[in-house]
C-alpha positions as CSV (number, residue, x, y, z in Angstrom):
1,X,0.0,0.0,0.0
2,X,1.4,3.7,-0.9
3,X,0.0,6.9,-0.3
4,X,0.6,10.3,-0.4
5,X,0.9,13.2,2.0
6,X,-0.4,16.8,1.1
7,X,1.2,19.7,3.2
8,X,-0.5,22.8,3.2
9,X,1.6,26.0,4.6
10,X,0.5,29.5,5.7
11,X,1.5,30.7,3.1
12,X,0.0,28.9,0.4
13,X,2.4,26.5,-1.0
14,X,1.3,23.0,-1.9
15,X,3.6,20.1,-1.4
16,X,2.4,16.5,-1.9
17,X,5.1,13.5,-1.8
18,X,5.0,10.0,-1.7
19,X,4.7,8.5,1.7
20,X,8.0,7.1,3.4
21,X,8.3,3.5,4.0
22,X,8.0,3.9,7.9
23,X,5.2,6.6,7.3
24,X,3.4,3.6,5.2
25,X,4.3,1.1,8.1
26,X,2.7,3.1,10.8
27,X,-0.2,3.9,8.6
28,X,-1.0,-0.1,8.7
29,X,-0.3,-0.3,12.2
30,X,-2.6,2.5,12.8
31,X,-5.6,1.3,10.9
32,X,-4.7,-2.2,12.8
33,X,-5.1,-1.0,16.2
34,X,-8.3,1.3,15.3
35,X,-10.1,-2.2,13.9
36,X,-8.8,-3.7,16.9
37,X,-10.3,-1.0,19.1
38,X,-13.9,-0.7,17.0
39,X,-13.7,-4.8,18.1
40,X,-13.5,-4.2,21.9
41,X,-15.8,-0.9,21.6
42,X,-18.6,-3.2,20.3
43,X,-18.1,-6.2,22.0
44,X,-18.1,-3.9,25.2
45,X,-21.6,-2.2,24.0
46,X,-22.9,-5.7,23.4
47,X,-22.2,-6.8,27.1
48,X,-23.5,-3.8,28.5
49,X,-26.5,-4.4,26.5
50,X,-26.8,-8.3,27.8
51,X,-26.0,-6.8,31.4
52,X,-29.6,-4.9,31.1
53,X,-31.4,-6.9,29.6
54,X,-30.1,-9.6,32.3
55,X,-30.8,-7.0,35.2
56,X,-34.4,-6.2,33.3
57,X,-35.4,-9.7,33.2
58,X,-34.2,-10.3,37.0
59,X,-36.4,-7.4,38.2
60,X,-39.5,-8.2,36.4
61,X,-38.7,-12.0,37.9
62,X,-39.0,-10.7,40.9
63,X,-42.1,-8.9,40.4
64,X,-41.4,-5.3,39.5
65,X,-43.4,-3.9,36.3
66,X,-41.4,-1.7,33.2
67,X,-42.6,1.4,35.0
68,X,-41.0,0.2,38.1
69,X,-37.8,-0.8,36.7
70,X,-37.9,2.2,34.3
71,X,-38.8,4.9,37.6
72,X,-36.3,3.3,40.0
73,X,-33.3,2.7,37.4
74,X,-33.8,5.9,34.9
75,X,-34.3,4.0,31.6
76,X,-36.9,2.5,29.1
77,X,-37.8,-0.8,29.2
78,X,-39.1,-2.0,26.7
């Protein structure tokens, strides 16, 4: 993969050059970690999301109505 970089200075010049090999090589490490993170990100959302709908399902078991759960906690159930 190559790429080019695009400097911009105050005073108007324009310089674009091809991308050094270690520039390209951090660019692929970069994009590696940020999948890596999105991963995590979402797996984290999806066990929050199985951690309330667990909790949820434990209240109502125990006899408390959506209203309930939604007045006491501060979110929809729905």
């Amino acid at each position: 993969m190559s790429f080019t970089i695009t400097t911009v200075y105050a005073d108007g010049r324009i310089e674009t050059r091809d991308a050094t090999a270690e520039e390209v090589a951090q660019r692929e490490a970069d994009e590696i970690a940020f999948e890596a993170e999105r991963i995590a990100r979402e797996a984290a959302e999806a066990q929050a999301a199985a951690a309330k709908a667990s909790a949820i399902a434990k209240l109502e078991a125990l006899g408390l109505t959506a209203d309930e759960v939604s007045a006491a906690f501060g979110f929809q159930v729905t």
